[in-house]
PAGU-137206 format. One record per residue (C-alpha): residue in one letter; x, y, z. Coordinates in steps of 0.1 Angstrom, whole numbers, plus 5000, padded with zeros to 4 digits. Layout:
BEGIN
AXYZ
...
# end
This chain:
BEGIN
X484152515074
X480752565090
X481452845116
X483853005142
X483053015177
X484653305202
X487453085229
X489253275260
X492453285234
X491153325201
X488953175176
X488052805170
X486652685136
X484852375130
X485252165095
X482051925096
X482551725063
X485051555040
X485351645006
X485151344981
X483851055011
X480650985027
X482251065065
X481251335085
X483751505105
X483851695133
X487451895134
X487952155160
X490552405155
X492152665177
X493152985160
X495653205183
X496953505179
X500453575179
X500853795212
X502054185204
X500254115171
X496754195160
X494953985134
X495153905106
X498753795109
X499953425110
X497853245135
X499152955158
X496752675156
X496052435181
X493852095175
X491152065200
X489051765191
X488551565163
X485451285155
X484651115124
X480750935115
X480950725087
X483150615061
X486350795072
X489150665041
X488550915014
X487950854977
X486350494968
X487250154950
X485550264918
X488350484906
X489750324879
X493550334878
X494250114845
X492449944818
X493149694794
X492449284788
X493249004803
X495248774776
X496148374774
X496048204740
X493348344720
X491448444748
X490848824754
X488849014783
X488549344790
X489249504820
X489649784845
X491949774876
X490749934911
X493449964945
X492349734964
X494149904996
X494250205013
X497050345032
X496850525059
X499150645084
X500950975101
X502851215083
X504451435105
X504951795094
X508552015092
X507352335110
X508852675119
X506852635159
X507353085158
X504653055127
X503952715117
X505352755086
X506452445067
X510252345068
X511252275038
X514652075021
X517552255006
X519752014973
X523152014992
X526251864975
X526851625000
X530951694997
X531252054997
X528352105018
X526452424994
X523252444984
X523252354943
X520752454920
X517852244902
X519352264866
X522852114876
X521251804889
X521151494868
X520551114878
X523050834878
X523150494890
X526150394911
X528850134896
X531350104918
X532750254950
X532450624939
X531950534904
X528550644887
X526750634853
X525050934844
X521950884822
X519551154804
X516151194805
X515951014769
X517850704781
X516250654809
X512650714794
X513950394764
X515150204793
X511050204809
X509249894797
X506649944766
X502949934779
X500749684763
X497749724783
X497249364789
X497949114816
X499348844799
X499048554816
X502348294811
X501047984834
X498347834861
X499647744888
X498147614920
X497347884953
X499447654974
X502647704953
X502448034962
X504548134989
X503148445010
X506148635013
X505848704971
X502548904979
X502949244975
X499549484965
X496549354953
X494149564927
X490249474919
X490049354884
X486649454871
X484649354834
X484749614811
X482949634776
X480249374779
X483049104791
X481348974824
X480248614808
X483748564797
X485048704829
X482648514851
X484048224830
X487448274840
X486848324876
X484847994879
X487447784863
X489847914891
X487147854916
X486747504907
X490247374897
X491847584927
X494647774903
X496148144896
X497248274864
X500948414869
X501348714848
X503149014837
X501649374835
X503249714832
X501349984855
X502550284847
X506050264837
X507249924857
X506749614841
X505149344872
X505048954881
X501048914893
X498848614904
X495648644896
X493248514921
X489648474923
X488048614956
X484948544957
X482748714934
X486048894921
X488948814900
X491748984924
X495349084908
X497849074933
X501749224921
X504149014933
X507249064944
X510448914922
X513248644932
X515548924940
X513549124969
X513348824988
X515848795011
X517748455016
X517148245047
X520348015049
X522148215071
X519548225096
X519948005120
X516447785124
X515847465143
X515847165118
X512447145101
X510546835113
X510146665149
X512546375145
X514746595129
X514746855157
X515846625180
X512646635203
X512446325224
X509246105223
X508146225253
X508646595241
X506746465214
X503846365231
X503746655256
X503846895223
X500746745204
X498546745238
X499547125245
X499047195209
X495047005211
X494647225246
X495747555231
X494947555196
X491347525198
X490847745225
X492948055204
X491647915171
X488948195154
X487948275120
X490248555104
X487848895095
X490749065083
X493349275103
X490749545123
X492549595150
X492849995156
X496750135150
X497450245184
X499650525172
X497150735157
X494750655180
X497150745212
X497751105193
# end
C-alpha cells in the first residue's frame, strides 16, 4: 500500500503493485467508518477504481509443478512440467454486509439437521440407494496410484485421431539435465511424421491418459479425458451425417455450396487464440 488519501466519508488507500507479477496496479479503496463508532473498529470498504499496466495473471510459466522423464523403449528424457493455463474468474465472497466479515459453512448432518463435529466425520463412497462404504485414511491412501515420475508413452498415434472433446489441460514439457538434443529429437520426429505419443502419468496422486504434442518449439502434454467422462451421443437426435443422406434435394444442394463459397470466406480469419474480454468481470 503506497498511501491514504482524506475522502468526505473516510479514508481511501491505494495498492500500486502486485506481489510475485510484473503488473502494476492501481486499486482504490474506500475505508468507512461504521457510524456511532470511532476508528479503529471494523471499517466498511468500498471499491472505488481499479487499473492494471502490464502483465496482470500473477506468478509465471516457469514454476515447475513436476519433474521426471519422458519413457518409450529404451529411450529416457528428462523433464519438467509447467501449467500451461491460467484460470481466472470471480469468486464471490460470503459476507456479514453489518462488518464484512466472512460467512463461513457449518458440517450439518443432513437428516437431523445439527451441526457435527470434525472428528466424527469419515469418507465413504455410495453403493447403493442409501448404502455406503466407509474407507480409512490408510485404504484410501493404498487405493492412490504409485508415482513413477515418468510419462510412459504406450503408442503414436496420428493428431487427427484425436477427437477434441478428449482434451482436457495442457502442461509445458521442458528439457531438464542436459536432455535438449534428445528432446529436440523427439519433438522433430512428431513435427515431421505428424503423430502424438498417448501416455500415462500420475500428477500428484491421479494416475492420467496424455497426448503429447509438439507446438512449435515445445513439446506440449495435454491430460486427456477417459472413455467414461464422455458423454454418449445416440440419444441425441442429429440430422443424418452426409448430404444425400440428409435428404437435401439437389437444388438444396447447390444453393448450400454457393452460400457456403459467399459466406465462408468473408468470416474466414486466422485463429490468435480465444482474446476476447469475459464480459462479466469486465461489466463489474
Amino acid at each position: 500500500m503506497s498511501g491514504a488519501l482524506k475522502s468526505g466519508s473516510g479514508w481511501v488507500c491505494r495498492l500500486v503493485a502486485w506481489p510475485g507479477s510484473q503488473a502494476m496496479a492501481r486499486i482504490d479503496i474506500e475505508i468507512i467508518p461504521i457510524p456511532g463508532e470511532a476508528m479503529p473498529c471494523v471499517p466498511r470498504l468500498r471499491l472505488i477504481n481499479v487499473s492494471v499496466k502490464g502483465n496482470s495473471m500473477p506468478g509465471s510459466a516457469k514454476r515447475v509443478i513436476w519433474k521426471g522423464a519422458i519413457s518409450f523403449g529404451l529411450v529416457h528424457i528428462p523433464v519438467a512440467l509447467h501449467a500451461a493455463t491460467a484460470e481466472h474468474h470471480l469468486d464471490f465472497e460470503w459476507l456479514d454486509k453489518r462488518t464484512l466479515d466472512h460467512v463461513g459453512y457449518k458440517r450439518i448432518n443432513k437428516r437431523t439437521g445439527k451441526e457435527i463435529e470434525a472428528q466424527q466425520i469419515v469418507k465413504g463412497l455410495e453403493r447403493g440407494e442409501g448404502e455406503y462404504v466407509v474407507l480409512n485414511p490408510e485404504e484410501i491412501t493404498t487405493a492412490y496410484p504409485k508415482t513413477t515420475q515418468t510419462i510412459e508413452i504406450e503408442a503414436f498415434v496420428a493428431l487427427t485421431e484425436i477427437l477434441f472433446f478428449y482434451l482436457d489441460r495442457p502442461y509445458y514439457v521442458t528439457p531438464t539435465n542436459k536432455s535438449g538434443k534428445v528432446y529436440a529429437l523427439l519433438r522433430e520426429a512428431l513435427h515431421t511424421t505428424g503423430k502424438a505419443g498417448i501416455a500415462k502419468v500420475v500428477i500428484q496422486t491421479r494416475q492420467h491418459l496424455a497426448l503429447l504434442v509438439p507446438v512449435g518449439s515445445a513439446l506440449v502434454l495435454e491430460l486427456l479425458r477417459w472413455s467414461d467422462e464422455i458423454r454418449d451421443m445416440e440419444d441425441l437426435d442429429f440430422p443424418p451425417a452426409g448430404i444425400k443422406a440428409a435428404g437435401l434435394s439437389a437444388s438444396a444442394r447447390a444453393q448450400s455450396t454457393s452460400e457456403r463459397r459467399q459466406v465462408f470466406p468473408a468470416t474466414s480469419a486466422a485463429w490468435a487464440g480465444a482474446q476476447s474480454d469475459k464480459p462479466l468481470q469486465l461489466a463489474l
